[in-house]
N, C-alpha and C positions, 0 to 999 in steps of 0.2 A: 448447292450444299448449304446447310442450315442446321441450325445449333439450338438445343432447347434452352429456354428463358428462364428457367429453372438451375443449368448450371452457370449460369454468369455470374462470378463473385470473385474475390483475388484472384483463384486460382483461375486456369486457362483447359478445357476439356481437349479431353487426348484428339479429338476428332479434329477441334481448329487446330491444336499445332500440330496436328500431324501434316495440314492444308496449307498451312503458312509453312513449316521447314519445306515440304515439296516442292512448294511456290520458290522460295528465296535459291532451294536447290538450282531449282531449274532456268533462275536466273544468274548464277553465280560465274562471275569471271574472275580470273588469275591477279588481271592488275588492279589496285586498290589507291586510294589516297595516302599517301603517307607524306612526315614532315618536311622531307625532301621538294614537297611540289608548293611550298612556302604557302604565304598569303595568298596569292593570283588562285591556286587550288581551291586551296579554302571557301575563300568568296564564291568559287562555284554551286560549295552545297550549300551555303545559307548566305545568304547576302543581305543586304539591309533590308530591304522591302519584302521579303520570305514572311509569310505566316507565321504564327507562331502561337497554336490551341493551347498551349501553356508555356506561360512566359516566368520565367524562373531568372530576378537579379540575381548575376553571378553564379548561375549554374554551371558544376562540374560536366554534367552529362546532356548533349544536346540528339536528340533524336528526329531523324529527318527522314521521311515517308514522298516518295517520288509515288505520285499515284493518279488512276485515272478513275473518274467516279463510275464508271458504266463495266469494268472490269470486275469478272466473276471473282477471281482471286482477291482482287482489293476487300473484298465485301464481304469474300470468307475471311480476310484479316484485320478486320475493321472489329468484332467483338476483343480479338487477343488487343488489338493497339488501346482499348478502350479500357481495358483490364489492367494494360502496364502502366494509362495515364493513372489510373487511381491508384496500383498499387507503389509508383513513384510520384505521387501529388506532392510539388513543394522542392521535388528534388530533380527529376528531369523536366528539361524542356523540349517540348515537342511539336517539329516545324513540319509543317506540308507543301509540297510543292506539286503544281501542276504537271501531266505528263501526260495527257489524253492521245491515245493511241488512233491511228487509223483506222481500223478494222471498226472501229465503233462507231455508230452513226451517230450519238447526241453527246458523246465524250466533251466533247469541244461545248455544244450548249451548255451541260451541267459544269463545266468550269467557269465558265461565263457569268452562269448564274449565282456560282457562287461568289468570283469574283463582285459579284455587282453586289451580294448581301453584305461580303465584308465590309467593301466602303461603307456600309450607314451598321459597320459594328455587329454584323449578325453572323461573322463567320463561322460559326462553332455549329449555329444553331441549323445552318443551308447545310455544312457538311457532314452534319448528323442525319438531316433529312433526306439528302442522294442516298446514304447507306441503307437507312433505315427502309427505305422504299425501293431497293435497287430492283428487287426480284417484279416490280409493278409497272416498272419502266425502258429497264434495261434488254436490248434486243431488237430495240423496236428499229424500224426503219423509219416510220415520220417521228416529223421532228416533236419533242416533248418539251419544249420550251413554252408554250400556254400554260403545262402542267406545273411547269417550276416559275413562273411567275405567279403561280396561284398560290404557292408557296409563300412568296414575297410576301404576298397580301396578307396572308395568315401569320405573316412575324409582322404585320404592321408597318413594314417599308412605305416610303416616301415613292407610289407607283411610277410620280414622274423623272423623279432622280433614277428608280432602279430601269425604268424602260431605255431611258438615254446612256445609263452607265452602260448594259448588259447587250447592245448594239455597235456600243463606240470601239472606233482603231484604237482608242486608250488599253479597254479592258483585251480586248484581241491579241495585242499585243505585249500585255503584264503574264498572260498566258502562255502566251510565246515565248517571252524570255526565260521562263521555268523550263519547258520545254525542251530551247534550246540548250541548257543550262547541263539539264538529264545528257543532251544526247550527247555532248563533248564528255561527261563524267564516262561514259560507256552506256549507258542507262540504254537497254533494250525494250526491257518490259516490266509490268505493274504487278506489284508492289516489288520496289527498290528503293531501302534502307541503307540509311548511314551514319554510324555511331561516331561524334567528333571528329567528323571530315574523315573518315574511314569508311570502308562498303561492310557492314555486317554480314557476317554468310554462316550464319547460326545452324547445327546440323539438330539441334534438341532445341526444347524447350528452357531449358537448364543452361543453355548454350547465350540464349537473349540474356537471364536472367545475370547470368555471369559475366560476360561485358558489360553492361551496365552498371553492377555494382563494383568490379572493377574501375571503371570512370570515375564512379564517385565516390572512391578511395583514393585518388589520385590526388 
């Protein structure tokens, strides 16, 4: 599913929210985070080492995207998330977390790989390019990690840091901790959103927009 490049600007085309509400529909469970489940909770959806595509000192509103880069759905809600970073620049902060699913055969590589750009500072740049390219890669049964190291090489990465980083039980494992992170929150499947340690489960478009500005009324 694919969106013309003609309407990407604030606003968000009826066609991706209608793909993201369905998505988030069809993920949505009963129990949520609330203040009751204290800090211990909290720390679940963002924790100190969580990404963070925009870093906002002393943000009201933190926005956190459980997501797996080879997932159809992510990739239809990758233009709307891109939309709400610009149309909240300055004012929400917005963390990503690993969640690569079974079913996908290079899930786990493209988080690796990204993993390994962030250390030398290029996180923005790898998780732009899984999206940007998903429909060229995504599906495949071999593995596409030659493909996303060529990547590397084109943002100028340190080849012999990212080949060691993108192999190591280190990065394997920072992966996993996200993961496992999802799967104690409930986290089923991708894209799974959480507005200030809460599960958003937005039935409209209007529905994102207004929890958020809510938050940052608060």
């Amino acid at each position: 599913m694919t969106t013309s490049n003609s309407t990407r600007n604030l606003g968000v085309t009826a066609a991706v929210v209608g793909v993201v509400v369905a998505i988030l529909a069809g993920f949505a469970i009963a129990q949520t985070m609330s203040d009751s489940d204290g800090d211990g909770g909290e720390q679940q959806v963002v924790t100190d080492e969580s990404h963070r595509l925009d870093e906002v000192p002393d943000a009201k509103a933190t926005l956190v995207e459980f997501l797996d880069f080879e997932c159809e759905a992510c990739g239809a809600a990758y233009p709307f998330i891109e939309d709400l970073r610009e149309r909240y620049d300055g004012e929400l902060e917005f963390v990503v977390r690993y969640f690569p699913l079974e079913g996908h055969a290079n899930s786990r590589n493209a988080a690796h790989a990204v993993e390994a750009a962030a250390r030398q500072g290029e996180l923005e740049a790898m998780y732009q390019r899984m999206f940007d390219t998903q429909a060229e890669w995504g599906e495949q049964q071999e593995s596409q990690a030659p493909l996303f190291r060529s990547w590397a090489e084109e943002l100028g990465l340190d080849m012999g840091q990212y080949d060691r980083d993108v192999d190591s039980d280190d990065v394997a494992e920072r992966v996993e901790r996200d993961f496992r992170d999802g799967s104690e929150l409930d986290v089923t499947g991708t894209p799974t959103f959480f507005l200030n340690g809460e599960r958003l489960e937005p039935q409209s478009e209007q529905d994102f927009y207004d929890a958020i500005d809510a938050a940052l009324e608060d």
